[in-house]
N, C-alpha and C positions, 0 to 999 in steps of 0.2 A: 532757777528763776532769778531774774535782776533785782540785785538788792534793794535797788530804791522803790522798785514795784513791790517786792517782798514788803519794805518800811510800808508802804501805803497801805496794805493791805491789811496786815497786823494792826493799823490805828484804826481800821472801819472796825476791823473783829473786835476791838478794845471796846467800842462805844456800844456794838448790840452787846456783848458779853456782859457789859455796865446797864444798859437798858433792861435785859432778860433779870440778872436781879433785881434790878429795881421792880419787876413786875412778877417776882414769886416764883422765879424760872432759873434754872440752872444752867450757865452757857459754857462750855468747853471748845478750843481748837486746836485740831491735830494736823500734822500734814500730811497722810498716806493713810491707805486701806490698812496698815500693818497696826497704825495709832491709832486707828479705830478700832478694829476686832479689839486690841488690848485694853479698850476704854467700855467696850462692851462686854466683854469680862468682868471688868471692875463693876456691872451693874446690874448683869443678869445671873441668874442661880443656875446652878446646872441641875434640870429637875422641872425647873419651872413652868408654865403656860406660857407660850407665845403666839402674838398675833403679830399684822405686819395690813398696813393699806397698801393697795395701788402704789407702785414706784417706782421709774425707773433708775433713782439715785440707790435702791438699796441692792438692786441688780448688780449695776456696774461698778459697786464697791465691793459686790462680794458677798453683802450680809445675810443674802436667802441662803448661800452655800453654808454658811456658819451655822446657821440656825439650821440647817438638813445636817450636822453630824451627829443626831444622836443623843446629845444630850440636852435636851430640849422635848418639852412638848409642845410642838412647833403645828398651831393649824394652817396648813399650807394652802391659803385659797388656791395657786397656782398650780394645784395639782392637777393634771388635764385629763382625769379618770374623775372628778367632781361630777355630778349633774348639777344643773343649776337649783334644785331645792336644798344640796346638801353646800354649795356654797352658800346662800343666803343665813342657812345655820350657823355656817361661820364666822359671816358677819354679826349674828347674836353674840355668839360665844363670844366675841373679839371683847364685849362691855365686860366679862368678869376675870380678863385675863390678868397674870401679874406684869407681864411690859406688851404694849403696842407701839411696834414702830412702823415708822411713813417718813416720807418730808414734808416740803413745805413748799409750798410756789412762790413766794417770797416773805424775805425778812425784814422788819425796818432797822436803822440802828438805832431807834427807842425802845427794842428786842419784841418789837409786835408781828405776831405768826399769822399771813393773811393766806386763804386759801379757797377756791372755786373749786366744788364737788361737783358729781353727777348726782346720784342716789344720796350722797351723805355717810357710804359706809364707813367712809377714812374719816371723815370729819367731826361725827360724830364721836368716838371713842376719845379722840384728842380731848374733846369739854368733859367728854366724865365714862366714867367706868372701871376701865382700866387702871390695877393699883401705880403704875409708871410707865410714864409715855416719852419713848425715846427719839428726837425728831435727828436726822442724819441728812444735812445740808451743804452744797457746795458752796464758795464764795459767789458765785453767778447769779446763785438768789436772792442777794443782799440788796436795798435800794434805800434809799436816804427818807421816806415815809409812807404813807399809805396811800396817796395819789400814786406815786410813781412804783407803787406795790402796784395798783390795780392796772397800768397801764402795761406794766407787765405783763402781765398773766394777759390780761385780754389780748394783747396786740402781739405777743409772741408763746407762751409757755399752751395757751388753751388751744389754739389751732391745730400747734404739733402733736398735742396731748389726743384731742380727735381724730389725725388722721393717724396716728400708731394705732387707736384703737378702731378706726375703719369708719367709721361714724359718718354718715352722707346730710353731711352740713355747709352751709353756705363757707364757715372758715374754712373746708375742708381743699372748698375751691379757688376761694378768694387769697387764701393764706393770711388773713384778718378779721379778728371778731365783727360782726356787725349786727351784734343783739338779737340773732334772729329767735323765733318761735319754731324752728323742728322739735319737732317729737325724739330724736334723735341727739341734742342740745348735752353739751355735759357741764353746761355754768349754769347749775340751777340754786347753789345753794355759796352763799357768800359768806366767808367767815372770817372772823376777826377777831384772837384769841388776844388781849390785852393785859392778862395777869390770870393769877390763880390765885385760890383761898389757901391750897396744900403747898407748903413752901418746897420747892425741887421735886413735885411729881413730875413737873415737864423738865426733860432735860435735851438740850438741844445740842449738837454735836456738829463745830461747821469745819466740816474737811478742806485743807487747803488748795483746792482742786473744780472745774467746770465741770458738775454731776448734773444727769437730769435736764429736764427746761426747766 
């Protein structure tokens, strides 16, 4: 990478890393899939429960492969032998796990984690349950506040997010939010995690790399 871009990018990490404690949150950044398995080492048990939301950043780092070797008890929503009653299970179980990881649709760098659910499984565990929630984010999720958080996600990370998932919605076609009311809709639930009471149950992990929308 070009150093000066390198420099830039290191000051934005500086300032959410600086915002996540200031709001009860622990921020960590690595530059490769290699410095993250070794960072999630350092924070998971081998033994432990694991849960994991919706992701396509923990795909393409690698982290469902980590979590399927074995030493983990790893609830694999993605298993494709699940019926859907026995994944909705796993979405319960996910609240009494000891880590839950997902990412995040974007970050500010006053370290606030904003995110648009469908259901609320992922979203959910993030505000409570879960004894540590591990968020695994690329630099592409990062934006300067919660305006230009929201205009994100609506205007690029939620349309793509619906058609991976097949979803027969107006962004599906339009390729842009336009607030609609399908029943099919997966911006139902708006969230804005701004601090914790538990100092580092959240810990956020921003890979120096364009993961995910």
């Amino acid at each position: 990478m070009d150093k000066n871009r390198l420099w830039y990018i290191e000051k934005q990490v500086e300032r959410v890393i600086k915002g996540l404690n200031g709001n009860n949150m622990d921020g960590y950044f690595v530059q490769d899939e290699d410095e993250l398995t070794n960072k999630l080492k350092e924070f998971i048990k081998e033994g432990e429960t694991i849960g994991v939301g919706d992701s396509v950043t923990l795909d393409e780092t690698g982290v469902l492969d980590f979590l399927r070797s074995g030493k983990y008890i790893f609830l694999d929503k993605y298993d494709k032998n699940l019926t859907k009653e026995e994944k909705k299970e796993i979405y319960i179980k996910n609240f009494s796990t000891d880590t839950f990881l997902c990412s995040t649709n974007a970050i500010t760098e006053s370290g606030e984690l904003y995110n648009i659910d469908g259901n609320g499984s992922r979203v959910a565990p993030i505000i409570y349950g879960p004894k540590q929630v591990i968020i695994v984010t690329g630099i592409n999720k990062i934006v300067k506040d919660l305006e230009e958080a929201s205009r994100r996600v609506r205007s690029f990370a939620a349309p793509i997010d619906a058609k991976r998932l097949g979803k027969d919605t107006p962004c599906t076609k339009l390729g842009y939010c336009v607030d609609c009311k399908s029943k099919e809709r997966i911006c139902n639930s708006f969230v804005t995690i701004s601090g914790q009471f538990i100092k580092g149950r959240i810990r956020v992990i921003i890979v120096n790399k364009d993961l995910g929308y």
